[in-house]
Backbone as CSV, one residue per row, in Angstrom:
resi,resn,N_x,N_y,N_z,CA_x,CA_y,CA_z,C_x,C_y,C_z
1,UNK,0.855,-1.162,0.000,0.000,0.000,0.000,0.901,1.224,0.000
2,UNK,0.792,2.046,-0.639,1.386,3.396,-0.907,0.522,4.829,-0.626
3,UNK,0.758,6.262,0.026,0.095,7.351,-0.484,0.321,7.606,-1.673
4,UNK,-0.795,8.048,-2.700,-0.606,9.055,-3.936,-0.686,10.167,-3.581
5,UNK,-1.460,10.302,-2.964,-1.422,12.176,-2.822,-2.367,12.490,-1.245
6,UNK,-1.767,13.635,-0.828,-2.390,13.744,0.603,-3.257,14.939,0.129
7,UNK,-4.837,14.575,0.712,-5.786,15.755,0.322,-6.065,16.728,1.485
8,UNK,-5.434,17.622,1.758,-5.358,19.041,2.524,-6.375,19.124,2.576
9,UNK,-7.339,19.876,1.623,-8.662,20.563,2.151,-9.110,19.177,2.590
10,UNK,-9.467,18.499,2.920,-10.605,17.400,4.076,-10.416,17.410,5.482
11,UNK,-11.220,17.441,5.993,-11.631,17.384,7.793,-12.299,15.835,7.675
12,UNK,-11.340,15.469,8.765,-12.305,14.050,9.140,-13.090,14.459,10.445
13,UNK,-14.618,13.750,10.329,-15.240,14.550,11.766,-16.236,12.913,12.001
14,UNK,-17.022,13.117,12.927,-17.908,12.467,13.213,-19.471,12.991,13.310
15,UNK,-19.956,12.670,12.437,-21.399,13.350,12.487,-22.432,12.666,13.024
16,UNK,-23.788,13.025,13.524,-24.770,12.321,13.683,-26.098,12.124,12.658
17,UNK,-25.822,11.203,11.962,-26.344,11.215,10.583,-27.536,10.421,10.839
18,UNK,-29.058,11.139,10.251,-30.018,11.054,10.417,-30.122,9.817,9.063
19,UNK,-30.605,8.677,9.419,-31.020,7.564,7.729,-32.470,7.325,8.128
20,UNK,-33.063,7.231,6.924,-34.260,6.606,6.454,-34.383,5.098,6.156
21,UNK,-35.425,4.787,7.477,-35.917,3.284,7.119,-36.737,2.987,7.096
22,UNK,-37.216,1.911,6.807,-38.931,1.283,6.708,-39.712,1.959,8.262
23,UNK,-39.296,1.734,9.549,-39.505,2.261,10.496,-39.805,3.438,10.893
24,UNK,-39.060,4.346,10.020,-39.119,5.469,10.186,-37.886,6.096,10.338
25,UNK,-37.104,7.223,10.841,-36.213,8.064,11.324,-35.081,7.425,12.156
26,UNK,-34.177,7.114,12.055,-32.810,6.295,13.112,-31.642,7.978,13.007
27,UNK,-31.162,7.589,14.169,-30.332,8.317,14.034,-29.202,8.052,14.540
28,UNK,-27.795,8.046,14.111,-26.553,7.584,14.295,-25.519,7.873,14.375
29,UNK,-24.464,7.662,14.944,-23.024,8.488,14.442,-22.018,7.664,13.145
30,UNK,-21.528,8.599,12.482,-20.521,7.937,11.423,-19.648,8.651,10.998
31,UNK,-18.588,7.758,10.911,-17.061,9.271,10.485,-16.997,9.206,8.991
32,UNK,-16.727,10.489,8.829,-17.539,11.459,7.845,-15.789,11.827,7.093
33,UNK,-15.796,12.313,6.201,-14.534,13.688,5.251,-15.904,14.661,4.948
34,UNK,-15.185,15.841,5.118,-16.309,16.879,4.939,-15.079,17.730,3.890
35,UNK,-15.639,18.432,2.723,-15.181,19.293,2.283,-16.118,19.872,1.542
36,UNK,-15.532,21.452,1.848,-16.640,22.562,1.294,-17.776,22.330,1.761
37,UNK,-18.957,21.911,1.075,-20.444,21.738,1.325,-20.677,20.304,1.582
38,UNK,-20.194,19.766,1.195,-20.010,18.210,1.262,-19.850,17.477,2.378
39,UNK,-20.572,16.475,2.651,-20.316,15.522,3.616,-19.841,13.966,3.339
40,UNK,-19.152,13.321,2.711,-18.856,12.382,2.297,-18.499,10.726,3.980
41,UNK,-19.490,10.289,3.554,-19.301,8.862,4.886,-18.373,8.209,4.525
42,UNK,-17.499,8.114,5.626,-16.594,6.911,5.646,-16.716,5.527,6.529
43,UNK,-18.305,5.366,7.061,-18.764,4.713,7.814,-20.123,4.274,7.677
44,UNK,-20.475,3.068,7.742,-22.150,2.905,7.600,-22.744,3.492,9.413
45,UNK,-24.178,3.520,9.009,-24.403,3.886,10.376,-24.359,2.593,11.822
46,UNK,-23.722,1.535,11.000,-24.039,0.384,12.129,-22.619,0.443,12.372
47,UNK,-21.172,1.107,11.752,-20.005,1.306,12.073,-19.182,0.596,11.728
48,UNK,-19.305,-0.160,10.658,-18.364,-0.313,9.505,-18.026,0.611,8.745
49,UNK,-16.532,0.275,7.789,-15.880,1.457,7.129,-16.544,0.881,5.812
50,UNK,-16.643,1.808,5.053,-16.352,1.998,3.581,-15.566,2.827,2.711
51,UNK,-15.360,2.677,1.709,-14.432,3.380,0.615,-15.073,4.772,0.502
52,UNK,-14.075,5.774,0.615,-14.730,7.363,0.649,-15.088,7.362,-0.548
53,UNK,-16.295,7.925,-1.403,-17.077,8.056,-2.933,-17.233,9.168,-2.849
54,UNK,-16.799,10.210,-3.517,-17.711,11.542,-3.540,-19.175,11.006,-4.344
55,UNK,-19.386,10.235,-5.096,-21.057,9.786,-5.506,-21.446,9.817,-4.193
56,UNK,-21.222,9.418,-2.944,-21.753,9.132,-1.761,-22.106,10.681,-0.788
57,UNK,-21.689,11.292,-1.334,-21.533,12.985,-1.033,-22.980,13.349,-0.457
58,UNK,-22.963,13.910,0.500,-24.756,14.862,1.196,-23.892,16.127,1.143
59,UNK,-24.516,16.940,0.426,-24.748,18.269,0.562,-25.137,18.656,2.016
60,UNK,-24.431,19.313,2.267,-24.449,19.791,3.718,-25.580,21.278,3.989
61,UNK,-26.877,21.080,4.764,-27.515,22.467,4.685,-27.230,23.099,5.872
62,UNK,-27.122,24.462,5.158,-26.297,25.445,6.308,-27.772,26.098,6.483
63,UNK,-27.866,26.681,7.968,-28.998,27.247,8.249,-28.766,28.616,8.923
């Protein structure tokens, strides 16, 4: 395993990320890369990792 390139602008954080289920509303924590507006998961909400996707990207709403 090697780095290619180190990405500066990203913050790794932990968010509490609201998912939709048959049930209704869950709410969870999952570690996140955030850049700019973007929230990109690096975690399912049950706390396994996955591969960072920007396809996987939430627009982040600022209020």
């Amino acid at each position: 395993m090697r780095v290619l390139k180190i990405l500066d602008n990203l913050k790794i954080c932990i968010v509490d990320l609201e998912v939709v289920v048959e049930e209704g509303n869950l709410n969870a924590h999952a570690l996140c890369a955030v850049s700019e507006d973007n929230v990109i998961p690096l975690s399912t909400p049950d706390g396994k990792l996955i591969l960072m996707n920007a396809n996987n990207a939430i627009i982040l709403e600022r209020s």
